[in-house]
C-alpha positions as CSV (number, residue, x, y, z in Angstrom):
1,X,-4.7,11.7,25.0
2,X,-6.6,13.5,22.5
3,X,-6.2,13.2,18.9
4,X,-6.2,15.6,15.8
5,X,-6.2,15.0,12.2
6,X,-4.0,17.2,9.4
7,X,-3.8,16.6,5.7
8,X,-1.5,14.1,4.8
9,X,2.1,15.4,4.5
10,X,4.4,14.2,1.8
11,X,6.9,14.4,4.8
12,X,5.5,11.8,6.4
13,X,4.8,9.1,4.2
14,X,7.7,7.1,5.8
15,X,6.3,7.0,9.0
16,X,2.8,6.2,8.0
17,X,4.4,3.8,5.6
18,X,6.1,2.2,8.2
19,X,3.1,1.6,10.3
20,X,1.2,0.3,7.2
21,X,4.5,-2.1,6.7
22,X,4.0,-3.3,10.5
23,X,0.7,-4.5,9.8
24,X,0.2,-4.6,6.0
25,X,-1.1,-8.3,5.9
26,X,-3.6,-7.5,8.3
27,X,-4.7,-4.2,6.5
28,X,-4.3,-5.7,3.4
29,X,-7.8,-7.7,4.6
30,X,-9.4,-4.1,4.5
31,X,-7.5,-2.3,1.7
32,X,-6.3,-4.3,-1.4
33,X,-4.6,-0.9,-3.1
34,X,-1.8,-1.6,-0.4
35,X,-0.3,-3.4,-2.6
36,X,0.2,-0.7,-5.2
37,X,2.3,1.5,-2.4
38,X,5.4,-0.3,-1.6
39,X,7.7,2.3,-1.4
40,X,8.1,6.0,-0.1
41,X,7.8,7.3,-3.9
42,X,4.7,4.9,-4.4
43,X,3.3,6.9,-1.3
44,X,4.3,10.5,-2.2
45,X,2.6,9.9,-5.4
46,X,0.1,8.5,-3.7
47,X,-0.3,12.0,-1.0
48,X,0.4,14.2,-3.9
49,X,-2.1,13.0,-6.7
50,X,-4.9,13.0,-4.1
51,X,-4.2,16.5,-2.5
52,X,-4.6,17.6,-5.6
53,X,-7.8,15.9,-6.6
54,X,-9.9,16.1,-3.5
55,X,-13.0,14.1,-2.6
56,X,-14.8,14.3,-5.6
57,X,-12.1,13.2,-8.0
58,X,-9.5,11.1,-5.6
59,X,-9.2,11.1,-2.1
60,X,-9.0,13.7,0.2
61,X,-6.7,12.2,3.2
62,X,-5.7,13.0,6.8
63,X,-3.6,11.5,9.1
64,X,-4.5,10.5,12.3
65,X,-1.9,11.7,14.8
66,X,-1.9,10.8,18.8
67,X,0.1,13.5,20.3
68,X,3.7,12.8,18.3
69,X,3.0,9.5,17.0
70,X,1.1,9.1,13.6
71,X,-1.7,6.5,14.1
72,X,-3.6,5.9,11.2
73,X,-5.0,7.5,8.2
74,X,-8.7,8.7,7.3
75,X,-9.6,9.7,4.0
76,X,-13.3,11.0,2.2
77,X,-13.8,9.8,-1.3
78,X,-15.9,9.0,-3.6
79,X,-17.6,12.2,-3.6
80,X,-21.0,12.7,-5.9
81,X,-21.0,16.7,-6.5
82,X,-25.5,16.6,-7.1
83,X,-26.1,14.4,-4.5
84,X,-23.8,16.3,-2.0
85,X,-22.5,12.6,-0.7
86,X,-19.1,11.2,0.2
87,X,-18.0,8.0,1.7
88,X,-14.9,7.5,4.4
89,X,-12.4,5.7,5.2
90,X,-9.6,4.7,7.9
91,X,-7.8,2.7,9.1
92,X,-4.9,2.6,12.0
93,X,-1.9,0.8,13.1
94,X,-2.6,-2.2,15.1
95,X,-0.9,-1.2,18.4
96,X,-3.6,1.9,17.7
97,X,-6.5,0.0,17.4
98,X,-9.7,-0.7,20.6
99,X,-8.6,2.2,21.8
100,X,-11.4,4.6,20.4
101,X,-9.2,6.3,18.2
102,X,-11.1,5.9,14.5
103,X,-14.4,7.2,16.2
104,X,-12.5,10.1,17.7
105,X,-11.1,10.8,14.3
106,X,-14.9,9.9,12.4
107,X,-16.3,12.4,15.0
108,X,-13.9,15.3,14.3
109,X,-14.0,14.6,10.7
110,X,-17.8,14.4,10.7
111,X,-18.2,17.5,12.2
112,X,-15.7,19.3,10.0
113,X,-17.4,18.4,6.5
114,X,-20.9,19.0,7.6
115,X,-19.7,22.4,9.0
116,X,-17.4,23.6,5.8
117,X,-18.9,21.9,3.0
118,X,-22.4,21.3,0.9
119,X,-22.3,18.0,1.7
120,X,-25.1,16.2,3.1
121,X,-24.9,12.6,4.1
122,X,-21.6,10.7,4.6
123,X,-21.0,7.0,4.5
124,X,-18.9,4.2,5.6
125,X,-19.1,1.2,4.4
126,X,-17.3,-1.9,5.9
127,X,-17.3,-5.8,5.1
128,X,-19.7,-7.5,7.0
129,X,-17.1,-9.5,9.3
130,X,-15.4,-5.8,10.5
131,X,-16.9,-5.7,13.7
132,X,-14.5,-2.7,14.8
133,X,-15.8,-0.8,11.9
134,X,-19.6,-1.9,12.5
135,X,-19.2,-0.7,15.8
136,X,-17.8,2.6,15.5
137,X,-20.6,3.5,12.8
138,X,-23.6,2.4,15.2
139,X,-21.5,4.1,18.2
140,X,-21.2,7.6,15.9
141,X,-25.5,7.4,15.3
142,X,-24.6,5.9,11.6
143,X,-27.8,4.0,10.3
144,X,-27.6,0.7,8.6
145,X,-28.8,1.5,5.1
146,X,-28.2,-1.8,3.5
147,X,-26.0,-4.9,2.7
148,X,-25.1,-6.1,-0.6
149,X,-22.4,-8.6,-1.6
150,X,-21.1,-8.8,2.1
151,X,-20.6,-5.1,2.5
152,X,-22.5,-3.2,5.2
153,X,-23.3,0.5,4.7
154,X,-23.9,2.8,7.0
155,X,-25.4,6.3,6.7
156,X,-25.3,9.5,8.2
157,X,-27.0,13.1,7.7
158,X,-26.1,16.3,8.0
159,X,-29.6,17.0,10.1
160,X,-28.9,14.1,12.4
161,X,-25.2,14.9,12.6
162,X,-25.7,18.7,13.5
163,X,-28.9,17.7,15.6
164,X,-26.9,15.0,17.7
165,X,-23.4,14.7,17.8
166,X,-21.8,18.3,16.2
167,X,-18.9,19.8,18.8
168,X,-18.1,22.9,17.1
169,X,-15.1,22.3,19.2
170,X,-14.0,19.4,17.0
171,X,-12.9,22.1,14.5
172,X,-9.8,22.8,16.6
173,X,-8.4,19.8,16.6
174,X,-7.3,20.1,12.5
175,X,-3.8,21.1,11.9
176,X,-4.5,22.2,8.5
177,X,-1.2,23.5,6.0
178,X,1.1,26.0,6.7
């Protein structure tokens, strides 16, 4: 079943709360700011500060969705504005998980930003014992740029992106708001 991504919906921060509750010790490994969103209104602050901020001064997040079931979330951040860079992030419920579904949703989301936006090289950086992660990078065309402190990153271009792996079909598969 194919997936599609939306911007995160204040609506749904119980269920993608409650997938992050099923699993939040073994996310926790990944994403220490967990621990800051305990509850739904820790979350809805959490969807509404970073709508509003965007890439370049927050987060900009998407859920992950599997036909009716929400999966995971993905989000860009860290954006530098004169170096036209950002880095991602996602992560999904474990049920979710060796199933392809973060490199479905790193491919749609790839092709998306290179498409819409200035930017020009996005990265992903994962701790050097996330395989899954490590994976999915080398399996998108991601280049190893480095490794400092135990974190990996991995780098991709707009040219290589566009060159290689662009679908301009990915573009339908973004529910965006209504």
């Amino acid at each position: 079943m194919r997936i599609y991504l939306q911007p995160a919906q204040r609506q749904h921060v119980s269920q993608w709360l409650a997938l992050v509750n099923q699993d939040r010790i073994w996310l926790g490994r990944w994403m220490p700011y967990l621990n800051e969103i305990q509850t739904e209104a820790d979350a809805k602050v959490y969807v509404e500060k970073n709508a509003r901020l965007g890439f370049y001064l927050g987060e900009q997040i998407y859920e992950i969705w599997q036909g009716e079931k929400l999966v995971g979330l993905l989000s860009l951040h860290n954006g530098q504005f004169t170096d036209r860079t950002v880095e991602i992030a996602y992560w999904l419920g474990r049920a979710y998980t060796g199933q392809s579904l973060a490199a479905a949703a790193c491919q749609l989301i790839f092709s998306k930003v290179f498409a819409t936006t200035a930017i020009e090289t996005i990265y992903i950086r994962c701790e050097a014992h996330n395989y899954a992660s490590q994976a999915i990078a080398l399996k998108l065309g991601l280049l190893l740029e480095g490794t400092k402190a135990g974190i990996l990153t991995y780098v991709l271009t707009k040219d290589n992106w566009m060159g290689t792996g662009y679908d301009e079909d990915d573009l339908f598969y973004f529910l965006e708001e209504v």
